[in-house]
N, CA, C and O atoms as a DFTB+ gen file, in Angstrom:
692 C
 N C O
     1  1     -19.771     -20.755      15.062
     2  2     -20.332     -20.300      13.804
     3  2     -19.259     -19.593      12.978
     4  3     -18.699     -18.663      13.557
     5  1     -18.894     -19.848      11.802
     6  2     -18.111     -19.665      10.235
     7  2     -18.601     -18.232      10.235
     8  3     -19.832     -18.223      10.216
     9  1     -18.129     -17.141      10.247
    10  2     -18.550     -15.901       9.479
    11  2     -18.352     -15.660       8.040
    12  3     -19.082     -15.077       7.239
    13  1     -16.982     -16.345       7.848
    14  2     -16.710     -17.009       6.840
    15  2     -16.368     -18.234       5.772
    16  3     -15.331     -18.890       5.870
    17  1     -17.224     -18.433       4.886
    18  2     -16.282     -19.767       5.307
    19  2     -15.536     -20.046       3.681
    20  3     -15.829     -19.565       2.586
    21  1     -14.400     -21.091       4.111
    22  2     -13.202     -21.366       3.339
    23  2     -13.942     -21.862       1.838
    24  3     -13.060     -22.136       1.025
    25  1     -14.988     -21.997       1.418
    26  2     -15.366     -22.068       0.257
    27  2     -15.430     -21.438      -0.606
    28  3     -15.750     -21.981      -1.664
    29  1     -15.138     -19.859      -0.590
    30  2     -15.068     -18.959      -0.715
    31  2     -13.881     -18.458      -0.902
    32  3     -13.811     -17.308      -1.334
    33  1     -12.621     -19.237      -0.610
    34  2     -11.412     -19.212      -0.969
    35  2     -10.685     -19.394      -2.064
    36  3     -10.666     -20.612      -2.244
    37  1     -10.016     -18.810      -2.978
    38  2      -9.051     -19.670      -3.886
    39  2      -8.450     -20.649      -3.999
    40  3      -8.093     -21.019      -2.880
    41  1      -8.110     -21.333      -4.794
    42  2      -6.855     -22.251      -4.751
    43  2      -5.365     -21.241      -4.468
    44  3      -4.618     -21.099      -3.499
    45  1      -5.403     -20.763      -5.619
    46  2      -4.086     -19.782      -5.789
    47  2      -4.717     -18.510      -6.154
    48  3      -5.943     -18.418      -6.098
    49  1      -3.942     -17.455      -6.549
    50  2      -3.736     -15.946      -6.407
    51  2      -2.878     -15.356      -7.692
    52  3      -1.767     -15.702      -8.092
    53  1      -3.648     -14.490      -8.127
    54  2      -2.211     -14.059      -9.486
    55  2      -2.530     -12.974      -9.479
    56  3      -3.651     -12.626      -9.108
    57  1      -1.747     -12.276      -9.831
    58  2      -1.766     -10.936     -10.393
    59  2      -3.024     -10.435     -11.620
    60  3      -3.958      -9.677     -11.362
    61  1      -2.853     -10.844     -12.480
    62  2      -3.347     -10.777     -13.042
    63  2      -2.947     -12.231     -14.718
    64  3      -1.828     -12.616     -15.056
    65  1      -4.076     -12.580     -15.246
    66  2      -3.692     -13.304     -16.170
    67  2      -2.256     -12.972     -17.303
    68  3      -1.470     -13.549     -18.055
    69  1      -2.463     -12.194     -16.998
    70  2      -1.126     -11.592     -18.273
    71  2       0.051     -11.953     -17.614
    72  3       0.942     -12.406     -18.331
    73  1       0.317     -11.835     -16.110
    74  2       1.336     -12.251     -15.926
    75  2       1.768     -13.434     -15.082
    76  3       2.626     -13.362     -14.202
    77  1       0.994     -14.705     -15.478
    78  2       1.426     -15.824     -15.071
    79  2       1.725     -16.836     -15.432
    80  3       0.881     -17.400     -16.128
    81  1       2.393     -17.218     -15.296
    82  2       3.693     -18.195     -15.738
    83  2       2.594     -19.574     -15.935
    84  3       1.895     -19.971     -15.003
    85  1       2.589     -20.106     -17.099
    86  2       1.643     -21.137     -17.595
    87  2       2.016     -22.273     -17.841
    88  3       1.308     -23.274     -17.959
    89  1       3.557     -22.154     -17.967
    90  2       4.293     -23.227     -18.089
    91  2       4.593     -23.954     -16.223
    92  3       4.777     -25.101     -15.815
    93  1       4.544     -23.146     -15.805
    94  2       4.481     -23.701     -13.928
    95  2       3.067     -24.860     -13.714
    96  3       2.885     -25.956     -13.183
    97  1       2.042     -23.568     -14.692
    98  2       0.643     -24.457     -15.077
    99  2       0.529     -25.559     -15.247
   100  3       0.102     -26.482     -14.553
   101  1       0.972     -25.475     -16.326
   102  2       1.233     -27.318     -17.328
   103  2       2.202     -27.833     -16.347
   104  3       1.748     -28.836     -15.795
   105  1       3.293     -27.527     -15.964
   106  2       3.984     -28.668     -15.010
   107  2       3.535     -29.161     -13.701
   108  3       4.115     -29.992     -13.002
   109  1       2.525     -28.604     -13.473
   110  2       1.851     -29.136     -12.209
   111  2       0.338     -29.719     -12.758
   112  3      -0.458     -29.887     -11.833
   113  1      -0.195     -30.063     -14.159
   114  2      -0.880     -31.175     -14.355
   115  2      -2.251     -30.518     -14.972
   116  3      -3.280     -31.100     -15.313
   117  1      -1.940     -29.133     -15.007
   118  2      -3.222     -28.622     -15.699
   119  2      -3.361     -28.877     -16.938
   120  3      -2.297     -28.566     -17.473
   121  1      -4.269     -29.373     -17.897
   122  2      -4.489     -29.032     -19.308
   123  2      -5.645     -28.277     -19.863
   124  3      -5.856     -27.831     -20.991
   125  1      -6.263     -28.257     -18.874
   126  2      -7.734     -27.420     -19.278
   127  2      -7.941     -26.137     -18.438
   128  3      -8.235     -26.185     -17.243
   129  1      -7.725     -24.686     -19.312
   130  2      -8.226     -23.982     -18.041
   131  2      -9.881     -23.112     -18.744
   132  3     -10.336     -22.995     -19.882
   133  1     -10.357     -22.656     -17.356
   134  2     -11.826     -22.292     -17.863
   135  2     -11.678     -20.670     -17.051
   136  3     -11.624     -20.458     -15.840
   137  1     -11.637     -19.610     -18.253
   138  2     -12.192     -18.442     -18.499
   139  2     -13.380     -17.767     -17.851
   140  3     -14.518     -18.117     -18.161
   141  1     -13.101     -16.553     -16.720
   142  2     -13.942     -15.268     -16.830
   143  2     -13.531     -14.858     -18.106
   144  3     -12.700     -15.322     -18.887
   145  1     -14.881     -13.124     -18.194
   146  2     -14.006     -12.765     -19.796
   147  2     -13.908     -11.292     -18.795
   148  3     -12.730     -11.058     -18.523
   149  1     -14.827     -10.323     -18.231
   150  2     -15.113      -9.197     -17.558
   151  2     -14.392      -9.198     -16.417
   152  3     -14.550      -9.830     -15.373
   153  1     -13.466      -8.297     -16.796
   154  2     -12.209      -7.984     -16.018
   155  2     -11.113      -8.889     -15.458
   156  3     -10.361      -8.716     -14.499
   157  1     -11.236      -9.958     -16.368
   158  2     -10.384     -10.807     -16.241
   159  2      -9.187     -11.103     -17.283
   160  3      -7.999     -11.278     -17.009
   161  1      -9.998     -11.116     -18.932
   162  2      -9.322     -11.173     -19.618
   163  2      -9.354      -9.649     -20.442
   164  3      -8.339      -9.362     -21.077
   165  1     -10.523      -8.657     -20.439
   166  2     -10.825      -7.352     -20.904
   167  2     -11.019      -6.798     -19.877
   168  3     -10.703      -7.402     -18.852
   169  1     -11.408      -5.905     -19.809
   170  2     -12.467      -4.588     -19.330
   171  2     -13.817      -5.090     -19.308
   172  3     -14.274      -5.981     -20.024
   173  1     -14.320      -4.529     -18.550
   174  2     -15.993      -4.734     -18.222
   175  2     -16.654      -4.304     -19.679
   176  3     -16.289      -3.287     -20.270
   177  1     -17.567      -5.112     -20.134
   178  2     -17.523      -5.297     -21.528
   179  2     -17.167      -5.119     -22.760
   180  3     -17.972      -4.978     -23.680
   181  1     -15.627      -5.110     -22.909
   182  2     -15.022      -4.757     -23.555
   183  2     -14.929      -5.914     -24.747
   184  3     -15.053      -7.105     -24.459
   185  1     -14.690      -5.442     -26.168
   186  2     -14.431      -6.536     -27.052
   187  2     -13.064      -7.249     -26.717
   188  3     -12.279      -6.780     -25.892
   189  1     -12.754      -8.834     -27.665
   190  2     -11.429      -9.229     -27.504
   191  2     -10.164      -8.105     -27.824
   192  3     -10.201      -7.525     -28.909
   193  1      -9.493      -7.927     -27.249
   194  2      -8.214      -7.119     -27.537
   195  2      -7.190      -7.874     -28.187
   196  3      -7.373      -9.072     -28.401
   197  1      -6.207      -7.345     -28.500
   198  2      -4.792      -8.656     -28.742
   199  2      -4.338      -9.061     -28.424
   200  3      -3.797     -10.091     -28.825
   201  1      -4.221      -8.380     -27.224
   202  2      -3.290      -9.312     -25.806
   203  2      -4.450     -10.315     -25.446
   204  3      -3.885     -11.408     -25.420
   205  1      -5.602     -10.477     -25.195
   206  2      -6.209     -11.307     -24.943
   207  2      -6.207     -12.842     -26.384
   208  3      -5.924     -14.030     -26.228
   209  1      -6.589     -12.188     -27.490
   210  2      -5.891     -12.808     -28.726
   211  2      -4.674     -13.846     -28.263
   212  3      -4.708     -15.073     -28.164
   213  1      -3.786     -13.083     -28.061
   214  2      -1.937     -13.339     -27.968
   215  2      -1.971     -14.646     -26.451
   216  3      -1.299     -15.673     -26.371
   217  1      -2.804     -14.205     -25.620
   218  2      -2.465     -14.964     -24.627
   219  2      -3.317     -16.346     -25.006
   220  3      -2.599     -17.346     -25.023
   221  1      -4.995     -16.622     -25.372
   222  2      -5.054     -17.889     -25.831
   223  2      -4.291     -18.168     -26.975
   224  3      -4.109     -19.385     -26.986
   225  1      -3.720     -17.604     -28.007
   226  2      -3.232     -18.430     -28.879
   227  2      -1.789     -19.273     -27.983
   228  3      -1.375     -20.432     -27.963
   229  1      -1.418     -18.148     -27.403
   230  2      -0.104     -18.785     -26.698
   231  2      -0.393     -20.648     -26.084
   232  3       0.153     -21.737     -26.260
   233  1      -1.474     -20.151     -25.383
   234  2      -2.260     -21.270     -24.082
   235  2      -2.303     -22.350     -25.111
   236  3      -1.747     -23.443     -25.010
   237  1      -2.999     -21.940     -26.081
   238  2      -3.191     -23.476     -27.588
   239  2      -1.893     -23.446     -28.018
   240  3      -1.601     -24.639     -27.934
   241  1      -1.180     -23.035     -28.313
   242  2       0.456     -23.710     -28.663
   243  2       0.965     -24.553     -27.726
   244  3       1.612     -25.543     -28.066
   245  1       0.750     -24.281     -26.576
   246  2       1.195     -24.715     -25.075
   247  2       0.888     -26.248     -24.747
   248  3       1.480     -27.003     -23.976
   249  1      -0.593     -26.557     -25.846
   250  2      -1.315     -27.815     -25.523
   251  2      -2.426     -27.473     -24.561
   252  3      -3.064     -28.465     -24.208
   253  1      -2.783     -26.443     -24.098
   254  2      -4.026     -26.228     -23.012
   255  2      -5.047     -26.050     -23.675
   256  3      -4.748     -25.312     -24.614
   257  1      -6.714     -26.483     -23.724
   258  2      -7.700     -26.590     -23.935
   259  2      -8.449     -25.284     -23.126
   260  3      -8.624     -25.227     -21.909
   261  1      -8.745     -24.506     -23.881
   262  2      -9.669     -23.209     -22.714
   263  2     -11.482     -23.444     -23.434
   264  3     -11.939     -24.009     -24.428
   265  1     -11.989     -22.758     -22.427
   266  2     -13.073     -22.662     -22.847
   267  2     -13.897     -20.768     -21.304
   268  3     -13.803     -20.316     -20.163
   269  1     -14.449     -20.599     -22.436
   270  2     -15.018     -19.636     -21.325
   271  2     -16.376     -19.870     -20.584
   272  3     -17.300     -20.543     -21.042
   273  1     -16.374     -19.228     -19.385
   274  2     -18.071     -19.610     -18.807
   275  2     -18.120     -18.479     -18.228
   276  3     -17.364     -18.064     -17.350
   277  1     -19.423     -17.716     -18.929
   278  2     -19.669     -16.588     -18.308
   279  2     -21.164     -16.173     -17.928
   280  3     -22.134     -16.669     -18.500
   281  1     -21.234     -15.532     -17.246
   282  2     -22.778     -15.478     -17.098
   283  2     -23.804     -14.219     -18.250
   284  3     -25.012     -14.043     -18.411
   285  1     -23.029     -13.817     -18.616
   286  2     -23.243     -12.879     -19.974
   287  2     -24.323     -14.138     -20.611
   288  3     -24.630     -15.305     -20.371
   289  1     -24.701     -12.860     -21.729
   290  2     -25.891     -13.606     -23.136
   291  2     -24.985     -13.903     -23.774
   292  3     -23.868     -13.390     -23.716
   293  1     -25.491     -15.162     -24.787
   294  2     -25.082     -15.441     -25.614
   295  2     -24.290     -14.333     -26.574
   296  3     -23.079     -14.438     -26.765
   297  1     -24.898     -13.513     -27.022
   298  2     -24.350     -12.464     -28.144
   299  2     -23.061     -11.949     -27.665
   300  3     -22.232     -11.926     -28.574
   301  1     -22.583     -11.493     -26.438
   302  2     -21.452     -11.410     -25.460
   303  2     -20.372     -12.035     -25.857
   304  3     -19.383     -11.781     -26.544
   305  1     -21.088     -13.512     -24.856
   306  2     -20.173     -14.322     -25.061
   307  2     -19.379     -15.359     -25.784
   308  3     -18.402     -15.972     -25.355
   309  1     -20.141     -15.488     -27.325
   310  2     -19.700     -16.117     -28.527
   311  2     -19.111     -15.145     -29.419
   312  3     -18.562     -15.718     -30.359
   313  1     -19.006     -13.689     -29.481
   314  2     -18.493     -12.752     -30.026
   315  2     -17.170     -12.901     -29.365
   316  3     -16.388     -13.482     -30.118
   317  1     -16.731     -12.631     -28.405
   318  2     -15.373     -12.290     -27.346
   319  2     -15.219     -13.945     -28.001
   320  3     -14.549     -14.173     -29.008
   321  1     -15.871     -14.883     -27.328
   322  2     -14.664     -16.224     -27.805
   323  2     -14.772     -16.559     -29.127
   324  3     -13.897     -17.420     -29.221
   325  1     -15.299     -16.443     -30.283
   326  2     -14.705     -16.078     -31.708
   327  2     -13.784     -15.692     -32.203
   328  3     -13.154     -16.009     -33.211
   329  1     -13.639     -14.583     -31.073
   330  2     -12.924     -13.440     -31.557
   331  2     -11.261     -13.844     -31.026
   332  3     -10.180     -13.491     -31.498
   333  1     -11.465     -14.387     -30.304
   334  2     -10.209     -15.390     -29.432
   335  2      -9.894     -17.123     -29.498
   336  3      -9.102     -17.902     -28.968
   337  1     -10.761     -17.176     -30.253
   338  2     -10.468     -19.108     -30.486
   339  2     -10.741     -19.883     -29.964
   340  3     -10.434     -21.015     -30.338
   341  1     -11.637     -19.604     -28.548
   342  2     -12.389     -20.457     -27.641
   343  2     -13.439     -20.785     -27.667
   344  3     -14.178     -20.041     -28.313
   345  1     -14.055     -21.959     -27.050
   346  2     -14.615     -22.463     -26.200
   347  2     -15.322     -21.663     -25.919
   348  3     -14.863     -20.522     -25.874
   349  1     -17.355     -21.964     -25.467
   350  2     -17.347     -20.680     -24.531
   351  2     -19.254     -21.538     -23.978
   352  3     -20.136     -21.952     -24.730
   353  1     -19.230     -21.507     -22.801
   354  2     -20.703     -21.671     -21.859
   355  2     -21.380     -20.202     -21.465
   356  3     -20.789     -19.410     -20.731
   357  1     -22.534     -19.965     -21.971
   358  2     -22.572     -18.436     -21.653
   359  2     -24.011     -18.722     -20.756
   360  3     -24.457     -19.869     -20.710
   361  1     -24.635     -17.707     -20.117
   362  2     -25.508     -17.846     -18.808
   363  2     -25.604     -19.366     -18.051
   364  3     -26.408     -20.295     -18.110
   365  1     -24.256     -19.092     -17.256
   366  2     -23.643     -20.320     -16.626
   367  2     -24.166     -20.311     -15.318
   368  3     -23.763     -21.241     -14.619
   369  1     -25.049     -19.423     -14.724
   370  2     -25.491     -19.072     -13.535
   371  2     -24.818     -19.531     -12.320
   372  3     -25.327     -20.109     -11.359
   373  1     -23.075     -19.044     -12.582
   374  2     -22.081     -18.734     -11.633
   375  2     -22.888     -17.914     -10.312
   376  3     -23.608     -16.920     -10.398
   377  1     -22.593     -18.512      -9.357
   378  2     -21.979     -19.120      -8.670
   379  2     -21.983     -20.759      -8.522
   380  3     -21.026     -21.438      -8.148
   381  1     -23.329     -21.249      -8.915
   382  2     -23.557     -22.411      -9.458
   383  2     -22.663     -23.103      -9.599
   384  3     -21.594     -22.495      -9.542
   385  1     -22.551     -24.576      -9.833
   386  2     -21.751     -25.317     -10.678
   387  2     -21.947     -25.750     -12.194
   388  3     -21.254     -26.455     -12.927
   389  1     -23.009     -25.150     -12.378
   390  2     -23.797     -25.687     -13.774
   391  2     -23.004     -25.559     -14.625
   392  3     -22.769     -26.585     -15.263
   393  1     -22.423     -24.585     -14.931
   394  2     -21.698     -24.257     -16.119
   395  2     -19.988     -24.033     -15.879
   396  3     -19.361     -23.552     -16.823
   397  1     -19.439     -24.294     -14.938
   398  2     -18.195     -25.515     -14.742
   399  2     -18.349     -26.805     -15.507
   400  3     -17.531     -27.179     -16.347
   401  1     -19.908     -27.752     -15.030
   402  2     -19.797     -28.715     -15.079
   403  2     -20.184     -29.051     -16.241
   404  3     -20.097     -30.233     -16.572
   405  1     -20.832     -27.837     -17.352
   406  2     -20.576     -27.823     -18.971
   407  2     -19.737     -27.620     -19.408
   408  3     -19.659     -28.154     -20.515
   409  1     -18.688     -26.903     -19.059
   410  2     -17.382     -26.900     -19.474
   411  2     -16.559     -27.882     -19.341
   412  3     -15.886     -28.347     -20.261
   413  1     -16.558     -28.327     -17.989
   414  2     -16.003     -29.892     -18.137
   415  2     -16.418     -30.949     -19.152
   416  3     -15.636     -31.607     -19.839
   417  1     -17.828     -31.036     -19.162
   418  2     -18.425     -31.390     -20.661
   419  2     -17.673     -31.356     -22.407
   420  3     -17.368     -32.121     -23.323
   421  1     -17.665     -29.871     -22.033
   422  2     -17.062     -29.476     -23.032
   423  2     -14.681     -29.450     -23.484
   424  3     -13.887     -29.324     -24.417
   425  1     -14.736     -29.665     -22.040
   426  2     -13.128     -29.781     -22.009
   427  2     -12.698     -31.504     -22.538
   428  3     -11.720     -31.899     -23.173
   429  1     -13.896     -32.270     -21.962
   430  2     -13.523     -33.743     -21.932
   431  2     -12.147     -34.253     -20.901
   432  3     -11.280     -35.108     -21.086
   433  1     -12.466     -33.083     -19.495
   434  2     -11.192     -33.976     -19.057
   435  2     -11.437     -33.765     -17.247
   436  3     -12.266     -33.088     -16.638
   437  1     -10.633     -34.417     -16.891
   438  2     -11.202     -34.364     -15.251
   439  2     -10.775     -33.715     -14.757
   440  3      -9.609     -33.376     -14.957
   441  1     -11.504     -33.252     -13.901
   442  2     -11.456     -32.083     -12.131
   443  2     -10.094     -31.743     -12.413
   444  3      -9.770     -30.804     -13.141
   445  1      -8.982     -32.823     -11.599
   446  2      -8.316     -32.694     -11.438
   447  2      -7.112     -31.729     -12.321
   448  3      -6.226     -31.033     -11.826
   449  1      -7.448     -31.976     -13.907
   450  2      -6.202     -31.172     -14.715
   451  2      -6.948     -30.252     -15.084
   452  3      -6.220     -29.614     -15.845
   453  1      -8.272     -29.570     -15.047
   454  2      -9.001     -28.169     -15.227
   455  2      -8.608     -27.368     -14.038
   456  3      -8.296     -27.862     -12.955
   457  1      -8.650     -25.912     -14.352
   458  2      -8.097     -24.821     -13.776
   459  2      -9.128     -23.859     -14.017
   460  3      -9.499     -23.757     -15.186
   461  1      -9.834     -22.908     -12.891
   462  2     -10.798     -21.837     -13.166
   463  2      -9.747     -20.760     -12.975
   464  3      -8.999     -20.837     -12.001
   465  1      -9.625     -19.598     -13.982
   466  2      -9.386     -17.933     -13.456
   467  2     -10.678     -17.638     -13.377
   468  3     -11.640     -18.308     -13.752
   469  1     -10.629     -16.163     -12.655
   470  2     -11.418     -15.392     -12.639
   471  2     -11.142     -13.889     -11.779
   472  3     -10.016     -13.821     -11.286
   473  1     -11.849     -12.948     -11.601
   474  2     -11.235     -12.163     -10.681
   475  2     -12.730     -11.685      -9.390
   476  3     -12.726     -10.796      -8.540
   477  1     -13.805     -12.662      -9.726
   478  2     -14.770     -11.997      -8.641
   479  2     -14.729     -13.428      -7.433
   480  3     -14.876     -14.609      -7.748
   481  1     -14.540     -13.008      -6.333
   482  2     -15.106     -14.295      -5.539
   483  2     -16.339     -15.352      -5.664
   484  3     -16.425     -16.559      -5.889
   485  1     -17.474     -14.026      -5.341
   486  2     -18.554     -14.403      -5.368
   487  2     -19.090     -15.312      -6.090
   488  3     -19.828     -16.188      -5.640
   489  1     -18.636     -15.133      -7.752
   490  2     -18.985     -15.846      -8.490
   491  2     -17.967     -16.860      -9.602
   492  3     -18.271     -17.979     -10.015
   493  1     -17.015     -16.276      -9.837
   494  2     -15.865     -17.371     -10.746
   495  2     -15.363     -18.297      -9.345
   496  3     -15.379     -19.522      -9.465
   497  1     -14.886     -17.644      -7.924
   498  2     -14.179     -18.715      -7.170
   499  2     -15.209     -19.850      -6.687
   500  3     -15.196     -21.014      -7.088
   501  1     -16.160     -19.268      -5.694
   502  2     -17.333     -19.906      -5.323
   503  2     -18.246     -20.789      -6.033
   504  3     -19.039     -21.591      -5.540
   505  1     -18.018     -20.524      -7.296
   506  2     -18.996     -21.388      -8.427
   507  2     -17.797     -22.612      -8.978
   508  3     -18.325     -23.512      -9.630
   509  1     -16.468     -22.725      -8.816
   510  2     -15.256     -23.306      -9.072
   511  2     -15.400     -23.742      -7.970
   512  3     -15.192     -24.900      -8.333
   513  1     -15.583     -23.848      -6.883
   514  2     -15.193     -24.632      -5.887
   515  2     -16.233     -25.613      -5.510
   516  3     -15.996     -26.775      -5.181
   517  1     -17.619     -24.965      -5.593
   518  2     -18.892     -25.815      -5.495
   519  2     -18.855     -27.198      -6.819
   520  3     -19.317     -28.339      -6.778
   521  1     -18.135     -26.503      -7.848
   522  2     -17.944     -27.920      -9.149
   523  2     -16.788     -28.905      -8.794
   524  3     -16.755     -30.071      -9.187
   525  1     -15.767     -28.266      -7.943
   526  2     -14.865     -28.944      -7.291
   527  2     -13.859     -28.574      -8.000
   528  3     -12.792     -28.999      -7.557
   529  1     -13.813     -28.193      -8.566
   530  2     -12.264     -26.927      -9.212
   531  2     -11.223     -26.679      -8.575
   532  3     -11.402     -26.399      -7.389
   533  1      -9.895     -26.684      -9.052
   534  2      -9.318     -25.610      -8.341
   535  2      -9.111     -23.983      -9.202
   536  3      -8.889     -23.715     -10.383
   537  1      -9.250     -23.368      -8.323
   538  2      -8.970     -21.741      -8.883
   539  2      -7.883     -20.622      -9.076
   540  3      -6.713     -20.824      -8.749
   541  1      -8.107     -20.001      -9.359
   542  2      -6.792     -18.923      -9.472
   543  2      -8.079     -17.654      -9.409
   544  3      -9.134     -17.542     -10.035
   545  1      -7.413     -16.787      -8.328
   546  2      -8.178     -15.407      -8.043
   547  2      -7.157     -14.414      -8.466
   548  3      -6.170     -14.183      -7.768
   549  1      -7.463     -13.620      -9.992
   550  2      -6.810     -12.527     -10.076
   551  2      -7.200     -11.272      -9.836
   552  3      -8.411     -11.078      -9.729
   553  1      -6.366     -10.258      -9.712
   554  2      -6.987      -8.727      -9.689
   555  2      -7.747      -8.244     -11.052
   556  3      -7.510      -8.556     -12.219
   557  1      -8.868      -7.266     -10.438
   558  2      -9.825      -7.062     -12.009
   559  2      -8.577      -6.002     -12.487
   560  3      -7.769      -5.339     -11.837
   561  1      -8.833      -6.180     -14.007
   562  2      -7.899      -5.620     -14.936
   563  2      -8.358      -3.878     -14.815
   564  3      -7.515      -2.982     -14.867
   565  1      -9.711      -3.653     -14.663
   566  2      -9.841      -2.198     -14.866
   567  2     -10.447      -1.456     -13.779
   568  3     -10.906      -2.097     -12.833
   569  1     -10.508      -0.247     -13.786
   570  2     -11.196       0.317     -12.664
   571  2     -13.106       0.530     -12.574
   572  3     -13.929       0.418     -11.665
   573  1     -13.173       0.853     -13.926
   574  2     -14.370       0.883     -14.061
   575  2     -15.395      -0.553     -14.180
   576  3     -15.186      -1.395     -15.054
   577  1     -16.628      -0.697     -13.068
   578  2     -17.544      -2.277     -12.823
   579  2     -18.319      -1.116     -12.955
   580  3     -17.859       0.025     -13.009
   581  1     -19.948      -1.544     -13.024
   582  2     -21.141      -1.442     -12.661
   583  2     -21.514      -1.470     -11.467
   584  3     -21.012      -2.405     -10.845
   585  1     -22.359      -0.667     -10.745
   586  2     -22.865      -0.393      -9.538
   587  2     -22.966      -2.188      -8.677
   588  3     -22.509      -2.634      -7.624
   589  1     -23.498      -2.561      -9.388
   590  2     -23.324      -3.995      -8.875
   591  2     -22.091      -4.911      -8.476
   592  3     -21.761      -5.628      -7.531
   593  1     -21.689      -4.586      -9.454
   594  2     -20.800      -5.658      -9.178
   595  2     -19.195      -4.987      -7.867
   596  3     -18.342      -5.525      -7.160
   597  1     -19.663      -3.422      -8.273
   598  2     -19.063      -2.355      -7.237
   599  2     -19.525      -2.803      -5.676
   600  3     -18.707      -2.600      -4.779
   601  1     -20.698      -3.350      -5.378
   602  2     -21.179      -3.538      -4.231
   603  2     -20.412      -4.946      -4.008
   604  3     -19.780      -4.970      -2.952
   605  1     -20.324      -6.370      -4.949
   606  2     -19.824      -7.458      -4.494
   607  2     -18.091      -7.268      -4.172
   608  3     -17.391      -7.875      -3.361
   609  1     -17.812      -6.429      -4.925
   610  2     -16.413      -6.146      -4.762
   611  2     -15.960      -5.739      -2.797
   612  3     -15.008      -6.062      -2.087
   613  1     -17.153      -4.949      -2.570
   614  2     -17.035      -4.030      -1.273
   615  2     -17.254      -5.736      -0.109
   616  3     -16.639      -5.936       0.938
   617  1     -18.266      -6.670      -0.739
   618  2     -18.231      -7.752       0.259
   619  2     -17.247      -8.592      -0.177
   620  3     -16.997      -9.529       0.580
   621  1     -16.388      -8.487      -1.563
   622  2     -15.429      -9.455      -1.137
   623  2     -14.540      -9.296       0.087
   624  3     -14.235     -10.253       0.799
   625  1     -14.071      -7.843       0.336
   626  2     -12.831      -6.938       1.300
   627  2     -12.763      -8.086       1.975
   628  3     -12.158      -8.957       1.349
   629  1     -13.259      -8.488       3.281
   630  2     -13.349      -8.817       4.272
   631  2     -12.869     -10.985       4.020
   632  3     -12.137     -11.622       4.777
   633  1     -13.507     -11.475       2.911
   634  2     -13.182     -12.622       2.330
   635  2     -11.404     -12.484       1.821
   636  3     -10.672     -13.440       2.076
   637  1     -10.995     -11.613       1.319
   638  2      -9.987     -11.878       0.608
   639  2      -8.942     -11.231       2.039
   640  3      -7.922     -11.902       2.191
   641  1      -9.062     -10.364       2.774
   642  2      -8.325     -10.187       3.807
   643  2      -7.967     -11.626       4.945
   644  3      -6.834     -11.996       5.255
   645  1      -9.020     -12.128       5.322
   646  2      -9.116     -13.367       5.583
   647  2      -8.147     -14.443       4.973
   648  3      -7.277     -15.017       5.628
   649  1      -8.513     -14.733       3.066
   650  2      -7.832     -15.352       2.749
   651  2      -5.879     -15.183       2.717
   652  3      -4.986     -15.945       2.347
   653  1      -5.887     -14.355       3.068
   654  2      -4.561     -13.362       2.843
   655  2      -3.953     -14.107       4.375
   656  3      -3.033     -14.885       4.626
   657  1      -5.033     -13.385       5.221
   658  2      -4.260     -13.764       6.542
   659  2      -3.915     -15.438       7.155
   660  3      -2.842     -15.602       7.735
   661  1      -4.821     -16.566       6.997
   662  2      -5.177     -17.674       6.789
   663  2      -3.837     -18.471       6.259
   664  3      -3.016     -19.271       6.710
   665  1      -4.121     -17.743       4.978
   666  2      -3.224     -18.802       4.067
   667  2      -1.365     -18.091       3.663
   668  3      -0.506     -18.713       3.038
   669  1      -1.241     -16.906       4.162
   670  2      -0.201     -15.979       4.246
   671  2       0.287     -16.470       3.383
   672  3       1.298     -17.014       3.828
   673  1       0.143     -16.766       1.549
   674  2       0.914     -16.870       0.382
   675  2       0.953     -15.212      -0.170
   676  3       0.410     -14.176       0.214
   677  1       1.961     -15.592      -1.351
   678  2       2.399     -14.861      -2.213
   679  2       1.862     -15.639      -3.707
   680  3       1.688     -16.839      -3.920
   681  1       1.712     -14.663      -4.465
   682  2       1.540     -15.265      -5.647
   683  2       1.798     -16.652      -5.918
   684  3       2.969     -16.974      -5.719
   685  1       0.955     -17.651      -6.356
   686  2       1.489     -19.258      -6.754
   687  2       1.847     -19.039      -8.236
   688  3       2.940     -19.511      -8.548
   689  1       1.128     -18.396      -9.259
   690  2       1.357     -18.248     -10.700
   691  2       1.799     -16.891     -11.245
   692  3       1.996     -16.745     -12.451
């Protein structure tokens, strides 16, 4: 019996979005990547910032297609991607594949050259892997979550130690 199991894993690992090399991205076949926005690209509900601004405009100069999928309301999540130039699937009921597999919809391009970030297991990796994704697991940008999502954090520990030990990488992006 699995106590854990590898579905629940990343593809790759980053630091955080701000600092990964996108051009490594595109040379290994990505053109589409698909967006957390809460603590991935902001703060736990935080509006778009500029660096978030700065980094999709970069991604669209680059030739990459983004789109976001979040499990947020609508009002959330068409404000933040307005406000940033994206794409956006909002109550995607991550962990699901549903709203991967609208975004793929919406990317127009296959499995294979789409890319999920995110920074929660539970729900950006696990919901990316069930659509057949590959992922990128970054660290959340801020300290402050909600009681909730404070508790999924406490059951990732034990998943991401695992993945650590398992797969003994270093940053891919």
């Amino acid at each position: 019996m699995r106590i854990i199991s590898s579905e629940l894993f990343p593809t790759y690992y980053a630091k955080n979005v701000y600092h990964m090399n996108f051009k490594k991205v595109w040379n290994a076949g990505y053109r589409g990547i698909i967006f957390d926005i809460d603590n991935t690209l902001v703060g736990h509900d935080a509006p778009a910032d500029d660096r978030a601004k700065r980094l999709i405009d970069k991604l669209h100069r680059m030739g990459f297609e983004t789109v976001i999928v979040s499990n947020n309301d609508e009002p959330r999540v068409k404000s933040f991607s307005d406000a940033i130039g994206c794409k956006y699937v909002y109550k995607a009921l991550k962990p699901r594949a549903y709203g991967y597999n609208k975004a793929l919809e919406v990317l127009q391009m296959p499995k294979k050259q789409v890319l999920c970030i995110g920074d929660q297991i539970y729900t950006d990796i696990w919901g990316a892997n069930r659509a057949g994704l590959d992922s990128i697991l970054v660290r959340k940008l801020h300290e402050y979550e909600p009681p909730h999502i404070h508790v999924k954090r406490v059951m990732e520990m034990p998943v991401l130690a695992l993945y650590v030990w398992t797969k003994r990488r270093k940053s891919n992006y």
